[in-house]
C-alpha positions as CSV (number, residue, x, y, z in Angstrom):
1,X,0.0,0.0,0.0
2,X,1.4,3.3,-1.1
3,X,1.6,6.1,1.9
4,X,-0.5,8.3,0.5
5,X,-2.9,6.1,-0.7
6,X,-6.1,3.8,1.3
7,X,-8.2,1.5,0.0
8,X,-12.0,1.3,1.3
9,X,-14.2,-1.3,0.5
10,X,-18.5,-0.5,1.1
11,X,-19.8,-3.8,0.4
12,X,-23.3,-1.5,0.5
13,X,-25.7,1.4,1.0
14,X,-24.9,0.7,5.0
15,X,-21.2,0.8,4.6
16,X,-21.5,4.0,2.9
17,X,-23.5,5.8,5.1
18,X,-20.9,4.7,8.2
19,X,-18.2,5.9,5.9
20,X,-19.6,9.5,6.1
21,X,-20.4,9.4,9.6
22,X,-16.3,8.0,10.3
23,X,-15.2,10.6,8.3
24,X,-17.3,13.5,10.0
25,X,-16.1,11.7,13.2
26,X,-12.3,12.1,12.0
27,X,-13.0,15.7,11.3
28,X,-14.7,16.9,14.3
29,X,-12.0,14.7,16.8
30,X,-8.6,16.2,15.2
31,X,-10.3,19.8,14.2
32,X,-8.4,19.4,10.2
33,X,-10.6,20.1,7.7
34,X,-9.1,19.1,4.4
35,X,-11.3,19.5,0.9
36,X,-13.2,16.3,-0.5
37,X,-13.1,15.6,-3.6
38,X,-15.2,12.7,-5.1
39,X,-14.8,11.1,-8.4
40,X,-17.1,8.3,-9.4
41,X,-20.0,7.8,-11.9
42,X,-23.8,8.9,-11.8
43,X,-25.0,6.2,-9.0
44,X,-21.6,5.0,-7.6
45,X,-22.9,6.7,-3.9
46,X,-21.2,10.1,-4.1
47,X,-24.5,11.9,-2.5
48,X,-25.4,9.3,-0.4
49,X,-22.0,9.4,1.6
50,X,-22.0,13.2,1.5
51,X,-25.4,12.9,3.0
52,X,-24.3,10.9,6.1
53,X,-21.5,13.0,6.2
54,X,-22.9,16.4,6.7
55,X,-25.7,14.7,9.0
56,X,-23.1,13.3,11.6
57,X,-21.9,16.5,12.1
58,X,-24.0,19.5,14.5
59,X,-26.6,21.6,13.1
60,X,-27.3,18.8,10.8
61,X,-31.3,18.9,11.5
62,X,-31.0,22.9,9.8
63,X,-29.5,20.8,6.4
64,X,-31.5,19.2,3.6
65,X,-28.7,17.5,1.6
66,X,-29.4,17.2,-1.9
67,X,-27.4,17.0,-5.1
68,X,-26.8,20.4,-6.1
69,X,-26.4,19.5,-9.8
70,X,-28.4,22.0,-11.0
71,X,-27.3,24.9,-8.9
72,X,-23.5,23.6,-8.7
73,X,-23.4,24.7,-4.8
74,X,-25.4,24.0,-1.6
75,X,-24.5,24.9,1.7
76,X,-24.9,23.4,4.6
77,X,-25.3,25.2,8.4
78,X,-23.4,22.8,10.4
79,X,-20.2,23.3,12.6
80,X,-18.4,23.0,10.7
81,X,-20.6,24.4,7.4
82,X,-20.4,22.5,4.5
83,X,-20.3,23.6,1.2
84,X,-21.4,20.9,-1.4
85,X,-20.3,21.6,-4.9
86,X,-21.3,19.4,-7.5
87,X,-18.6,20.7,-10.9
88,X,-21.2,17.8,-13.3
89,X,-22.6,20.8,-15.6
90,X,-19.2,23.0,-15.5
91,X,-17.5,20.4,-18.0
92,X,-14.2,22.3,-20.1
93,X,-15.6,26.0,-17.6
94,X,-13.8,27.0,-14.9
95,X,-15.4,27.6,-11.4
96,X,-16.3,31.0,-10.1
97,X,-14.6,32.9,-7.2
98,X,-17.2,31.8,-4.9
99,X,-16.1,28.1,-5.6
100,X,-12.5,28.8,-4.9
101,X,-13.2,31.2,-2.0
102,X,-14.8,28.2,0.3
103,X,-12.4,26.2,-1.3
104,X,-9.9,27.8,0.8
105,X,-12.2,28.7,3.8
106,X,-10.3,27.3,6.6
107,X,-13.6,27.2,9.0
108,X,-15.6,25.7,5.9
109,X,-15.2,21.6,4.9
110,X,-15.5,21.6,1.1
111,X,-17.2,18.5,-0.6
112,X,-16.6,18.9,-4.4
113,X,-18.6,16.0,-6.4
114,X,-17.2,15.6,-10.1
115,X,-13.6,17.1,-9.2
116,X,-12.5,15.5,-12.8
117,X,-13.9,18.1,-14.1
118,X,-11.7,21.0,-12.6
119,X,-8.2,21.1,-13.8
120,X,-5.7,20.1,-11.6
121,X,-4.0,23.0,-11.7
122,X,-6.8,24.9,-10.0
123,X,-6.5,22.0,-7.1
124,X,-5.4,23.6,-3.3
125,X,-2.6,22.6,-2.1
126,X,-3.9,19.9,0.4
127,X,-7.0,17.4,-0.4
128,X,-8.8,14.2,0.1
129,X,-9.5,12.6,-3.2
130,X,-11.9,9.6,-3.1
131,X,-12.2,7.8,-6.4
132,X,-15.5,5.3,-6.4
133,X,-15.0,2.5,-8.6
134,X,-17.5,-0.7,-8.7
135,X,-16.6,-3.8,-6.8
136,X,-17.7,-7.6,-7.4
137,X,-20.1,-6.6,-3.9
138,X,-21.1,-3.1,-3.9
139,X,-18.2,-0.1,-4.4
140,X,-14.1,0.5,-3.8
141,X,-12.7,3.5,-2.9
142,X,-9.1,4.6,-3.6
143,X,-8.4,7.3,-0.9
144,X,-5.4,9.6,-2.4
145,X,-3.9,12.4,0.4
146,X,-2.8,15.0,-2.2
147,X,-0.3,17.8,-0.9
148,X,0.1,18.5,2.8
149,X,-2.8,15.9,3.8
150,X,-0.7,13.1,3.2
151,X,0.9,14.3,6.8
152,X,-3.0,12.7,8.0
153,X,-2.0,9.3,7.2
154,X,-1.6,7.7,9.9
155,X,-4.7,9.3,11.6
156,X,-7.0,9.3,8.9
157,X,-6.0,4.8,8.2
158,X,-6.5,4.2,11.8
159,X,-10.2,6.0,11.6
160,X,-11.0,4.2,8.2
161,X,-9.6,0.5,9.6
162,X,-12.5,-1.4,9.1
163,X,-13.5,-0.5,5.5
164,X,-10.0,-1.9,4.4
């Protein structure tokens, strides 16, 4: 296994759900906030594990999570907030400043859904990049730590333990 690299297995919709709710748990217990990204195809769970994400954390009851597909952003009132970008219907454009904005908010945790579709270029300098692939039972996730989150390693493998 490379060291900047996990693998997570979600047999199901159940495994995905406490995937979300570990990673909320991670985020809340050591207080580092670190972008998501998610690449996977329509259906592979992207929402669904953003879902339990944003509703382990407080304020969660104030947040109706949805794909914002078809206004590209949705924001959460959580502590922390979350802003939920979803890049599907920006193929070949480039984000606005808003997107890049919260994309560096250190008080705000920054799901992006579609990252494929922003330029790596434009990428911050730390970030979590889960890429959902299917599985002969359900989904696999390659976790890459890009930048200064691969310092989380060690933390962030002994949160995700029993998904590998």
């Amino acid at each position: 296994m490379n060291s900047d690299k996990l693998i997570i297995n979600l047999p199901d919709v159940e495994a995905t759900l406490k995937l979300g709710s570990t990673l909320a748990s991670f985020f809340l217990e050591t207080k580092k906030l670190v972008p998501i990204f998610l690449n996977g195809d329509l259906g592979a769970g992207k929402t669904t594990f953003v879902r339990a994400l944003v509703e382990s954390f407080p304020g969660a009851q104030n947040a109706e999570v949805s794909s914002p597909s078809f206004n590209i952003l949705n924001i959460y009132p959580t502590k922390p907030q979350v802003a939920h970008f979803d890049l599907y219907r920006l193929e070949g454009q480039t984000p606005d400043d808003d997107f890049f904005d919260l994309l560096s908010d250190k008080k705000t945790l920054t799901v992006v859904e579609w990252i494929q579709y922003l330029n790596i270029e434009f990428w911050p300098e730390s970030a979590l990049l889960f890429t959902w692939t299917p599985a002969a039972s359900g989904r696999k996730i390659e976790l890459t730590l890009h930048g200064s989150a691969t310092s989380l390693y060690e933390e962030l493998a002994s949160f995700l333990k029993s998904f590998q």
